[in-house]
C-alpha positions in Angstrom: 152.6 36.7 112.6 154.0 38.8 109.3 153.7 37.6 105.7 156.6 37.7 103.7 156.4 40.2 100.6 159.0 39.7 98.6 159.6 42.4 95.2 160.9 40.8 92.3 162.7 42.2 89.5 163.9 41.1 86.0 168.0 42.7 85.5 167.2 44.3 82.5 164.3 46.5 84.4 165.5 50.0 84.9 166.4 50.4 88.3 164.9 53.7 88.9 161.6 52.8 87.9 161.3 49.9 89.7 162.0 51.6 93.3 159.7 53.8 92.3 157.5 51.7 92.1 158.0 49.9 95.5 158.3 53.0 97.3 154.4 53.5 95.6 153.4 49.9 96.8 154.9 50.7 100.0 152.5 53.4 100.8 149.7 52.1 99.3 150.0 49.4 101.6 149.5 52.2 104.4 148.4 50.2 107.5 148.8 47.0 106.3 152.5 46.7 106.2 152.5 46.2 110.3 151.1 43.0 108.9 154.0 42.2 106.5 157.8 41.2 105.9 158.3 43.3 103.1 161.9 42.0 101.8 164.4 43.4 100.3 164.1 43.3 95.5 165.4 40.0 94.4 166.8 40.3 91.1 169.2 37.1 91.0 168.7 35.2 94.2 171.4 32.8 95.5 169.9 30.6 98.0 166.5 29.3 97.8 164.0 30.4 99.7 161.3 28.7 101.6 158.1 29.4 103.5 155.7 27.5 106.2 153.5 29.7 105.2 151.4 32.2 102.6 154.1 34.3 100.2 153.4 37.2 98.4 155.6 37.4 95.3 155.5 40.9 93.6 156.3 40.8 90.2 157.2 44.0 89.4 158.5 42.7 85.4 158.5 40.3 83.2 161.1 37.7 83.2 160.7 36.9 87.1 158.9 33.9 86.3 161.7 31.0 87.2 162.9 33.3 90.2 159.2 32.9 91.5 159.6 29.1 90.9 162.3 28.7 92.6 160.5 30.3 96.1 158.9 27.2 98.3 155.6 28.0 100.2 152.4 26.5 101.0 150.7 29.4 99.1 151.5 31.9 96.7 149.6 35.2 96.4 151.3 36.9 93.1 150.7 40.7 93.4 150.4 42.7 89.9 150.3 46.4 88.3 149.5 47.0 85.2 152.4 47.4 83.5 156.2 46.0 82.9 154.4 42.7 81.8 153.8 41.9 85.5 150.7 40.4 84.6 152.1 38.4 81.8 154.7 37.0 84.3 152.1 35.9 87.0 150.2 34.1 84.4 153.0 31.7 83.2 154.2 31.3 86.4 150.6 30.4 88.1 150.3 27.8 85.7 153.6 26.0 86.6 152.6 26.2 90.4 149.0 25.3 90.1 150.7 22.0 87.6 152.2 21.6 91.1 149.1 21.4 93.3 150.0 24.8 95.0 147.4 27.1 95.8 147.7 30.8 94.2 146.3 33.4 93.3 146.4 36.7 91.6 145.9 40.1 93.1 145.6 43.6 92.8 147.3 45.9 95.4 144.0 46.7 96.5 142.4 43.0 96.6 146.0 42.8 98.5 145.4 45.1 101.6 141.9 43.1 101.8 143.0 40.0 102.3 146.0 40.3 104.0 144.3 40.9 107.6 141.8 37.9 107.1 144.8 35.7 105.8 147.0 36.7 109.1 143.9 35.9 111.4 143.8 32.1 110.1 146.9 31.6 110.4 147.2 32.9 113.8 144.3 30.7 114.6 145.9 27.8 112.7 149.0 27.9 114.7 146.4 27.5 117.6 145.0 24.9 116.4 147.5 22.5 114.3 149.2 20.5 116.8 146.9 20.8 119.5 147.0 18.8 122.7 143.7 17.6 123.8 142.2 15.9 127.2 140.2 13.0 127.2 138.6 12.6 131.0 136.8 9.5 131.0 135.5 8.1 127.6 132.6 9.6 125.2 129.2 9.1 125.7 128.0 5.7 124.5 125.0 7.4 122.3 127.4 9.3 120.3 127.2 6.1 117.9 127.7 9.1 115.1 130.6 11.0 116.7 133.5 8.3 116.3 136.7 10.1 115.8 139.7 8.6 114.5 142.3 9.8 116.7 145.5 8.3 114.8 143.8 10.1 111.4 143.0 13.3 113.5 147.3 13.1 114.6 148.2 12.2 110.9 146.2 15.2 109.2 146.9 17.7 111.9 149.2 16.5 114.4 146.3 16.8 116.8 146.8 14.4 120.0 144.2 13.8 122.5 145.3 12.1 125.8 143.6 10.2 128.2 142.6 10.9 131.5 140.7 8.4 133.6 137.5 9.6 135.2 138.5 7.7 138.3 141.6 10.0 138.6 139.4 13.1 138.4 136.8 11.8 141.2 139.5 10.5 143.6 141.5 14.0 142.8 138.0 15.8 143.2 137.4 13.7 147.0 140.5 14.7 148.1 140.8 18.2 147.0 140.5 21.6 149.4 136.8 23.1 149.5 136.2 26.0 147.3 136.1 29.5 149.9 135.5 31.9 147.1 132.5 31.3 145.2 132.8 34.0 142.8 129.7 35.0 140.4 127.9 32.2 140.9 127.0 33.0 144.8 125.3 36.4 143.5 123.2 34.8 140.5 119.5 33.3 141.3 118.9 30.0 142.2 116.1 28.0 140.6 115.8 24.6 142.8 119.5 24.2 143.5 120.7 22.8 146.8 123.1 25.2 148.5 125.6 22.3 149.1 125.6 21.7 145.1 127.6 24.5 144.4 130.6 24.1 146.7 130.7 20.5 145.1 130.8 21.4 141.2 133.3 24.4 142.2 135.9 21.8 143.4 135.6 20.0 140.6 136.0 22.9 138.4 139.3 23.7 140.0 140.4 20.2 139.6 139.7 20.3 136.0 141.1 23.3 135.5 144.4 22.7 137.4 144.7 19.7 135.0 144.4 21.7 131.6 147.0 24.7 133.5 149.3 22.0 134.3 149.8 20.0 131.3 149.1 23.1 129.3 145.9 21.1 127.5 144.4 23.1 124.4 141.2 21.9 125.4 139.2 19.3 127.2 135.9 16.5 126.9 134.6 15.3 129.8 132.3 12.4 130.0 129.8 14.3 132.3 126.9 11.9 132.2 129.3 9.4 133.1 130.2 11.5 136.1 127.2 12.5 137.0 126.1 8.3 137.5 128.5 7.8 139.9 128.8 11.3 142.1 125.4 12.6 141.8 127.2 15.7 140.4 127.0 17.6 137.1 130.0 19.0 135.1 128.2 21.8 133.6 129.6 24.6 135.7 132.9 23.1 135.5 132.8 23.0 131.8 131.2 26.7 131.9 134.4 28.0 133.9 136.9 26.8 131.0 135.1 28.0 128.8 135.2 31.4 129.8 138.5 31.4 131.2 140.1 30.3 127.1 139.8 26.2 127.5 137.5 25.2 124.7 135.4 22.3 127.0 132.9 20.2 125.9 130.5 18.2 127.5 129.6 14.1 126.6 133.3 13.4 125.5 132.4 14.7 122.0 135.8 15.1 120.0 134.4 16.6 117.0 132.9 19.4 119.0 135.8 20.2 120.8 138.0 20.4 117.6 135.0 22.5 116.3 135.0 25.2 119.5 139.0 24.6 119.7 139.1 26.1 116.0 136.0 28.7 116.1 137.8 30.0 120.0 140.8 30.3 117.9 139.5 32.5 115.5 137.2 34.3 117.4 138.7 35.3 120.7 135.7 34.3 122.4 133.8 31.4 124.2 132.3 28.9 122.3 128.7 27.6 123.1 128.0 23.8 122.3 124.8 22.4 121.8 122.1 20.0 120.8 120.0 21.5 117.6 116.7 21.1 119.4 114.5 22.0 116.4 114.5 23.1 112.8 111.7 24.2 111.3 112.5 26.3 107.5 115.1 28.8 108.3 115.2 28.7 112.1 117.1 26.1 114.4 117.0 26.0 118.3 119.7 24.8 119.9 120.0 24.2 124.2 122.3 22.6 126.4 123.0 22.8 130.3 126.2 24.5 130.1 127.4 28.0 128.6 130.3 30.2 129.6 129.0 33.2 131.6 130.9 35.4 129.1 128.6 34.6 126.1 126.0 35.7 128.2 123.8 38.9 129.1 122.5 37.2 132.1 122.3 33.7 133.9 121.2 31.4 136.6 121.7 28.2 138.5 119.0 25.4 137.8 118.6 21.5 138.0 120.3 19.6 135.4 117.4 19.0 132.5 117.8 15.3 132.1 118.2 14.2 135.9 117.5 17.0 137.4 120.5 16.7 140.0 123.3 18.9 141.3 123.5 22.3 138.6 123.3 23.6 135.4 123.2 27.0 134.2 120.2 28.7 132.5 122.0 31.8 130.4 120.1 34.7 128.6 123.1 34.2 125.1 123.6 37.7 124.0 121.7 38.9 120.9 123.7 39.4 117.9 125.5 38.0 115.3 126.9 34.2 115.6 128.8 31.8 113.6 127.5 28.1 113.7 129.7 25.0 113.0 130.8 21.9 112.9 133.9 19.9 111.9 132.7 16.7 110.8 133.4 13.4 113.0 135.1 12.1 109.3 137.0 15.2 109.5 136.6 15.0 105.9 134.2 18.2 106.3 133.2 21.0 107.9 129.9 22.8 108.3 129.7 26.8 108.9 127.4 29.8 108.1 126.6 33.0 109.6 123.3 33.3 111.8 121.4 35.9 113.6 119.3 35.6 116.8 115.9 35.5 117.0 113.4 35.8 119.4 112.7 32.8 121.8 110.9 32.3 124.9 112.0 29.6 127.0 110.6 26.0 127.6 111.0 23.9 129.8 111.0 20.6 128.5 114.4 21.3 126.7 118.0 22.0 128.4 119.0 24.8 130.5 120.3 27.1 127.9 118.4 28.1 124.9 118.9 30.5 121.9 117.1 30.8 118.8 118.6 31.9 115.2 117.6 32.8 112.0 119.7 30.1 109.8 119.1 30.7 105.3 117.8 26.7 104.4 118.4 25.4 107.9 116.7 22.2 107.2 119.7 21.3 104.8 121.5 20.4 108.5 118.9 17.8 108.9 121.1 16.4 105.5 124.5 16.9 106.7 126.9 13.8 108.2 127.8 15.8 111.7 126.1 14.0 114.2 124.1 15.8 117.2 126.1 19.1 118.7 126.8 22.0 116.7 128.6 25.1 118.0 127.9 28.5 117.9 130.6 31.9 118.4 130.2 35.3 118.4 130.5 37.0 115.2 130.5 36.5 111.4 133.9 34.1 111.2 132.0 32.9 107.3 135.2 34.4 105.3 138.0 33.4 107.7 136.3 29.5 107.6 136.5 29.5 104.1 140.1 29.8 103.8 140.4 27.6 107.1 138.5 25.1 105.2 141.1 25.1 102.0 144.0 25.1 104.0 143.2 22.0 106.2 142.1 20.1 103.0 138.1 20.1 104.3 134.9 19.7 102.0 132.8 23.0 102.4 129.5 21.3 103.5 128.0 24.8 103.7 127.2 24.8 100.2 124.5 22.2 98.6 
């Protein structure tokens, strides 16, 4: 994805000059013009033009002001230099745009070659994310009174459509499907009280799942595991673990909200998401565990038990030490939660589920405030920067700041 960068020129500017000074702005721009469609100087456009997307307008004189009008986007970054009245220009015109409820803003060339790799990133992401197609197997689960989402909002606001599948589907599909021959990682990783015929079982249903999302090319999936696990016995953990890693976003209970959450953050990042239950907050750490984490986010792992039941199998994973992003989308979708968080040391208990981490969170009990429910969701890296600019552009409250 390229930006349009489009040089703007009054007719009375001297000609020489001003290519001069584009030719300057071109190398300036050094690296960063992979990331750009630099256009060629309008000085008396005929046709309109018109963006989906971020333009940069560089007003390279005075009187460009009503040629800048005239140029439909959904934002408008107005590059300056400090001379030819460019700055003059950018301030008149940011006023009539801003009348407009546009979103602009005024940069140097070297605030420019910042931002443009961020601003490329979110709207690669975006284009991930906006007009998803989401799965549905079964229904969430009932104690997610909290986690309602409005689905015919969530199509209105992003074009976001979750479709149903019904859990009977997926266990008849699971019954009748082939047995799993290659058990891959999982065959060479300890086993901590699983039955050897467990494994086989949760395998095929991975495969069925996953043949679902491949087929109707599904940008993510919720499966009401708990539900599943009543009437089979078996878990969905490891199924939910496999599309993870393999680029699904997957979430466990039927939550929504978390699944747009590690939809969006998957986006971004590149990388697995890891949802969970905040286990405990206490000052400026938070603990968060579930039964399921993609192998991928992992330095090392193991099959156990599910927590609650105890049945079929979960996995216990050792989450890489680092640097992670927590967040949430809130169920109103009116919000969203994020901040930067480092790991911590944590030894493992055993009265909470499989997978455990432990980070350092600035005011973490502020969460304990927040409307997002139970389930936050962590990914690797600092994404703070690229989720503030997510969180203008999708029209959400910043809830990271109190």
């Amino acid at each position: 994805m390229k930006l349009p960068l489009i040089p703007l020129a009054s007719p009375l500017g001297n000609e020489r000059t001003i290519a001069e000074i584009i030719s300057r702005v071109r190398f300036q721009l050094g690296e960063e013009l992979h990331f750009l469609n630099f256009f060629p100087l309008l000085v008396d456009p005929q046709d309109k033009l018109s963006f989906d997307s971020p333009v940069i307008l560089f007003l390279i004189t005075g009187g460009t002001e009503k040629m800048g009008a005239a140029i439909e986007a959904r934002e408008y970054i107005l590059l300056v230099h400090p001379a030819m009245n460019s700055l003059p220009a950018a301030l008149e015109l940011r006023t009539y745009l801003e009348a407009s409820k546009k979103r602009v803003q005024i940069v140097t060339i070297e605030e420019l070659k910042k931002s443009i790799p961020l601003k490329v990133k979110v709207r690669e992401a975006l284009s991930k994310f906006l007009s998803a197609r989401l799965a549905l197997i079964g229904e969430p689960a009932s104690w997610l009174v909290g986690s309602h989402l409005d689905e015919e909002k969530l199509r209105q606001k992003w074009n976001i459509s979750v479709e149903r599948a019904a859990l009977e589907w997926l266990i008849q599909s699971w019954s009748e499907s082939e047995p799993v021959q290659d058990m891959g990682i999982y065959l060479t990783r300890p086993w901590k009280g699983v039955e050897k015929g467990c494994l086989p079982k949760v395998l095929r249903l991975s495969a069925v799942i996953e043949k679902l999302a491949k087929k109707e090319n599904y940008s993510g999936i919720a499966l009401s595991c708990f539900d599943l696990l009543s009437q089979t016995g078996q878990t969905g953990c490891l199924a939910l673990a496999n599309l993870n890693n393999s680029g699904v976003p997957a979430a466990c209970e039927g939550d929504l909200p978390s699944l747009l959450t590690m939809l969006l953050l998957s986006a971004l990042s590149g990388k697995p998401s890891f949802m969970a239950n905040p286990a405990w907050i206490d000052r400026d750490q938070i603990v968060l565990a579930h039964c399921t984490v993609a192998p991928g986010l992992t330095s090392d792992f193991s099959l156990s038990p599910h927590f609650e039941s105890g049945k079929s199998v979960a996995l216990e994973g050792v989450i890489t030490q680092g640097t992670y992003t927590l967040c949430k989308i809130a169920p109103s979708l009116e919000g969203i939660f994020f901040s930067s968080a480092q790991t911590l040391p944590w030894q493992r208990k055993e009265n909470l589920c499989r997978t455990q981490i432990s980070l350092k969170l600035p005011e973490a009990e502020f969460i304990k405030h927040l409307p997002l429910a139970n389930h936050l969701v962590i990914t690797p890296g600092d994404l703070s920067e690229e989720l503030k600019e997510i969180s203008v552009i999708l029209g959400l409250k910043n809830l990271s700041h109190f």
